[in-house]
C-alpha positions as CSV (number, residue, x, y, z in Angstrom):
1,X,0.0,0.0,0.0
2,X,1.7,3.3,-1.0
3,X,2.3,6.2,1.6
4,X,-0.3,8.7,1.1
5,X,2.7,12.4,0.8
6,X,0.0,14.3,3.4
7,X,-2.5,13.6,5.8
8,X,-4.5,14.6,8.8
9,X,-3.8,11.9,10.9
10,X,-1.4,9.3,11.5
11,X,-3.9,6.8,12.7
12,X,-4.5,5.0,8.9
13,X,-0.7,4.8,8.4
14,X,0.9,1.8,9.8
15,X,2.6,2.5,12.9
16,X,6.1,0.9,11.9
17,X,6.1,4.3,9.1
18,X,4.7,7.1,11.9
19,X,9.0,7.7,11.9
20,X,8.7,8.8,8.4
21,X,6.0,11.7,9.0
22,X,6.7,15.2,10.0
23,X,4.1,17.6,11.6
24,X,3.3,20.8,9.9
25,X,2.6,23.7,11.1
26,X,-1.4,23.1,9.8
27,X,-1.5,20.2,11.9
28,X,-1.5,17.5,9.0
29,X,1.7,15.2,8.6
30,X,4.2,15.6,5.6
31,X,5.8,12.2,4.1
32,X,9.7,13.3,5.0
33,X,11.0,13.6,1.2
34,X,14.8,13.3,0.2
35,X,16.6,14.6,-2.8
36,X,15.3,17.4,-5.0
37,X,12.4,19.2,-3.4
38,X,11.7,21.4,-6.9
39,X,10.0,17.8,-7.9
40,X,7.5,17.5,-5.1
41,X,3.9,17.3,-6.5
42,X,2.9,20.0,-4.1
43,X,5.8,22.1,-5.8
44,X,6.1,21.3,-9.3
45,X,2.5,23.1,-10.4
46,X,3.4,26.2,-8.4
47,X,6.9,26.6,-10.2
48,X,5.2,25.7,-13.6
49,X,2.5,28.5,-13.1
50,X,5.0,31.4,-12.0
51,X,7.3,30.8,-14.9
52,X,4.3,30.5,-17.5
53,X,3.7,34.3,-15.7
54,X,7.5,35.6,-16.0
55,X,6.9,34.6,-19.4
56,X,3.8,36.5,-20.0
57,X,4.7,39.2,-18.2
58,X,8.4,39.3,-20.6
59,X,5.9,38.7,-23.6
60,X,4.1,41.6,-23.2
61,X,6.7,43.7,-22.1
62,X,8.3,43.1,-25.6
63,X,5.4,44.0,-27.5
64,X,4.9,47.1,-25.9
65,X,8.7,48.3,-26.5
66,X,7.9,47.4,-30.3
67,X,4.5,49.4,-30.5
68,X,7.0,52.3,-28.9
69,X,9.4,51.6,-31.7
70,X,6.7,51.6,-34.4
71,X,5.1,54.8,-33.1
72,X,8.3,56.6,-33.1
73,X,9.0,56.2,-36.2
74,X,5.4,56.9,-37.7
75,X,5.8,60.3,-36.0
76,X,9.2,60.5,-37.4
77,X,8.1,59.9,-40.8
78,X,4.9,62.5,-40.5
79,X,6.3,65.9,-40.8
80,X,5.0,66.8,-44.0
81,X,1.6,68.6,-44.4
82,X,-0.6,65.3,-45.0
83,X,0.7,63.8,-41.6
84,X,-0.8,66.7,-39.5
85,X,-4.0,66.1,-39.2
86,X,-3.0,62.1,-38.7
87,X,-0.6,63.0,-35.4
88,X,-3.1,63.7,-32.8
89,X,-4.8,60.2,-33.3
90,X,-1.8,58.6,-33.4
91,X,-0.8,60.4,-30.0
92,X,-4.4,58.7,-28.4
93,X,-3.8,55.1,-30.0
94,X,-0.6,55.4,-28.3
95,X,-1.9,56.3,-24.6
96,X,-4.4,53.9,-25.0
97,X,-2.5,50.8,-25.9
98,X,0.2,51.6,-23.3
99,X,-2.6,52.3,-20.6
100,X,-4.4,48.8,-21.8
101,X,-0.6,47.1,-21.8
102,X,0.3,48.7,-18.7
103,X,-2.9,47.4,-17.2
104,X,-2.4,43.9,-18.0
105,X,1.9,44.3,-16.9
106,X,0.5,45.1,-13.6
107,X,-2.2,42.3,-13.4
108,X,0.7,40.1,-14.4
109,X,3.1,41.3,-11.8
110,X,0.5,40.3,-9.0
111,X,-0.3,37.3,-10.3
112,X,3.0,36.4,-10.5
113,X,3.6,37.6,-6.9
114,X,0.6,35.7,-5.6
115,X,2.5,32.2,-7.6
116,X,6.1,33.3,-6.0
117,X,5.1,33.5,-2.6
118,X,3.1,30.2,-2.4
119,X,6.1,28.7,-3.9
120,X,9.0,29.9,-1.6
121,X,6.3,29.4,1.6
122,X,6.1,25.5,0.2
123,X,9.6,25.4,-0.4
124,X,11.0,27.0,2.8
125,X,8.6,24.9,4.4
126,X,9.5,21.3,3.1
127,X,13.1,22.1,3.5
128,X,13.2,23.2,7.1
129,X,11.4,20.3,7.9
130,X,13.3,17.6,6.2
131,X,16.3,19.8,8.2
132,X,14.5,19.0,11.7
133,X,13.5,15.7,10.4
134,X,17.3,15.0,9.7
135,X,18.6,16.5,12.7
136,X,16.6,14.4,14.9
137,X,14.6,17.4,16.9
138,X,12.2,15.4,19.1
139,X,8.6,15.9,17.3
140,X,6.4,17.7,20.0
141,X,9.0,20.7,19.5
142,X,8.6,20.7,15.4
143,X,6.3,23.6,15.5
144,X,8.8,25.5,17.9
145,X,11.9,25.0,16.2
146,X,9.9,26.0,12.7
147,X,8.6,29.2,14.0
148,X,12.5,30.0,15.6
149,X,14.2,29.3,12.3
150,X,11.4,29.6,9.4
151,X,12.8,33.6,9.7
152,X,16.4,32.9,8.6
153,X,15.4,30.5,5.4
154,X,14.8,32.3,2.1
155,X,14.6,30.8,-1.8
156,X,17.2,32.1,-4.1
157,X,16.3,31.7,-7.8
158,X,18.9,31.1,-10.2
159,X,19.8,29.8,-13.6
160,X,19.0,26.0,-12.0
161,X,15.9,26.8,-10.6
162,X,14.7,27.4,-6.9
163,X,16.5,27.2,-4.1
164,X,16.5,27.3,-0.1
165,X,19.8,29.2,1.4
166,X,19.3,29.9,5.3
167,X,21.7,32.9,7.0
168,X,21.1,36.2,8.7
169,X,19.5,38.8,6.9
170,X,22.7,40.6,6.3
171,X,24.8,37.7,5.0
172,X,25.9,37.6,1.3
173,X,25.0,34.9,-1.2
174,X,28.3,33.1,-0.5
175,X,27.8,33.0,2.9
176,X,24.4,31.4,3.7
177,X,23.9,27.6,4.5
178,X,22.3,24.8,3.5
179,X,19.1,24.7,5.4
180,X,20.6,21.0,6.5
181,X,23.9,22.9,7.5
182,X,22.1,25.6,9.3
183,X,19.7,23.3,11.7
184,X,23.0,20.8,12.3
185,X,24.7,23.7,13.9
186,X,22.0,24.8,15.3
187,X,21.4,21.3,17.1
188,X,24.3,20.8,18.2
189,X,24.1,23.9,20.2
190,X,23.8,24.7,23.7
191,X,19.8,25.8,22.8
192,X,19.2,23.0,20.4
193,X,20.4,20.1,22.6
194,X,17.7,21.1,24.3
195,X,14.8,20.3,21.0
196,X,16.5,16.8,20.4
197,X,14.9,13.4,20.8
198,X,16.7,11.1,23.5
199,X,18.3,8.1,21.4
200,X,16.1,5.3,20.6
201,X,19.0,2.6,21.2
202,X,19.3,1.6,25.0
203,X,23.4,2.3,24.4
204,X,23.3,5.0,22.6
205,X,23.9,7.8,24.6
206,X,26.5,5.5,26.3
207,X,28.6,5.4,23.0
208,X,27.9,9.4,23.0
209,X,25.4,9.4,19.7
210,X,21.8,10.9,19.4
211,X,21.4,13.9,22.2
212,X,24.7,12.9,24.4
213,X,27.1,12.8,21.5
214,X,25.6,16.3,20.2
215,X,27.1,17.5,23.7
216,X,30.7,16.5,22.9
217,X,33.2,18.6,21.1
218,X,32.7,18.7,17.2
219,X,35.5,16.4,16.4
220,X,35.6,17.7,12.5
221,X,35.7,21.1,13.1
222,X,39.5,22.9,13.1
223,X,39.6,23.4,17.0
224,X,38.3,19.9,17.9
225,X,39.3,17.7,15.0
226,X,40.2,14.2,16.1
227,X,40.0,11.4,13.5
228,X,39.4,9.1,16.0
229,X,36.6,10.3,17.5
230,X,35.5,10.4,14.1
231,X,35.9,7.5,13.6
232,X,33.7,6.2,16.6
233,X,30.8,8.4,16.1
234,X,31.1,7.2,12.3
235,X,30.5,3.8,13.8
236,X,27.7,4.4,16.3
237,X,25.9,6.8,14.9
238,X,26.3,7.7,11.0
239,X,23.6,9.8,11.1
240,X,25.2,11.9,14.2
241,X,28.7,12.0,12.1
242,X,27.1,13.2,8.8
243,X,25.3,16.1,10.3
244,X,28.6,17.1,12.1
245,X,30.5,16.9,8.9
246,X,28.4,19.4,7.8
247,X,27.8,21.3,10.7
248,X,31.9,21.8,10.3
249,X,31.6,22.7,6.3
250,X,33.4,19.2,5.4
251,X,32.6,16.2,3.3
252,X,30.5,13.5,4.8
253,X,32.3,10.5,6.1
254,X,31.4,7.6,4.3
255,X,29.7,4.9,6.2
């Protein structure tokens, strides 16, 4: 039986797949999603729909710079006697047709507003939870930790597409995070130790992964690095050494 990607209650999915849903903020549960978010059925349309209006919107910008062209030259061409009496109605088909293009620039614009901001409010959304989700924040805090951090994720358009880049308001393009990045630090700080679930092993925090092992010294960043603490975490908890791989802005370990 597939797993339906949202619903209202958890109670009609098996319980051995609960682990797989994340709460929104709505109160329904999100299936947690892994690779390329841009190809979510929830996100797909909205994307589709704002470009088809960037496109419109470029469309008729076009044709009213040509109807500009065309006019100035008809008035360039009408200074003999004959092309008097033609100017003033020329002026008037001009104000019209800009006022009737400019119209339809600005109903565009909104539109495409309307599209934009349902598409970074999805996207923010599903990526800042798969970020939680993947950090391993316990789930009755979800809602908390999304309203503390929902602030510092924005969506960056480029050539590629859509993307989610999470930093303070004043940080540059080449300094903002991975939303995955951002939330690992983030954990395994002295505020988020506080949001994380307790290990589900009976050793685990013994072997310092899950919440205890987020308390220990990053051993991949410069003023902590030790190899073989890497090395055990890698063992006990891969999960625990990936995030602090990243949290550090180095390569995952391989496990």
């Amino acid at each position: 039986m597939p797993l339906p990607a949202v619903t209202d209650t958890l109670d009609t999915v098996d319980a051995s797949h609960h682990d797989l849903y994340a709460e929104t903020e709505t109160g329904k549960f999100v299936l947690n999603i892994a690779g390329d978010i841009a190809g979510h059925p929830a996100v797909a349309p909205l994307e589709n729909a704002f470009r088809k209006e960037q496109d419109k919107r470029k469309r008729q910008g076009r044709e009213l710079d040509a109807l500009k062209g065309q006019q100035a030259t008809e008035n360039r061409s009408g200074d003999g006697d004959d092309a008097v009496g033609d100017k003033p109605l020329a002026a008037s088909t001009r104000r019209r047709l800009e006022a009737a293009h400019r119209q339809d620039l600005d109903a565009v614009a909104s539109q495409a507003e309307r599209y934009r901001a349902a598409l970074e409010s999805t996207l923010v959304d599903a990526a800042l939870t798969n970020a939680l989700v993947e950090a391993n924040v316990a789930a009755p805090f979800m809602k908390a930790a999304k309203a503390m951090h929902r602030a510092n994720l924005t969506v960056v358009e480029s050539e590629g597409g859509f993307q989610v880049a999470a930093g303070g308001s004043g940080d540059s393009p080449d300094q903002s995070q991975t939303p995955d990045a951002y939330i690992a630090t983030w954990a395994n700080s002295e505020e988020g130790r506080a949001f994380i679930a307790a290990p589900r092993n009976g050793g685990g925090a013994a072997h310092g992964s899950g919440a205890a092992g987020s308390r220990l010294p990053n051993p991949w960043r410069d003023e902590s690095f030790n190899r073989t603490e890497q090395a055990r975490i890698a063992r006990d908890d891969p999960a625990l050494a990936k995030r602090l791989a990243r949290a550090a802005g180095r390569p995952e370990p391989r496990v």
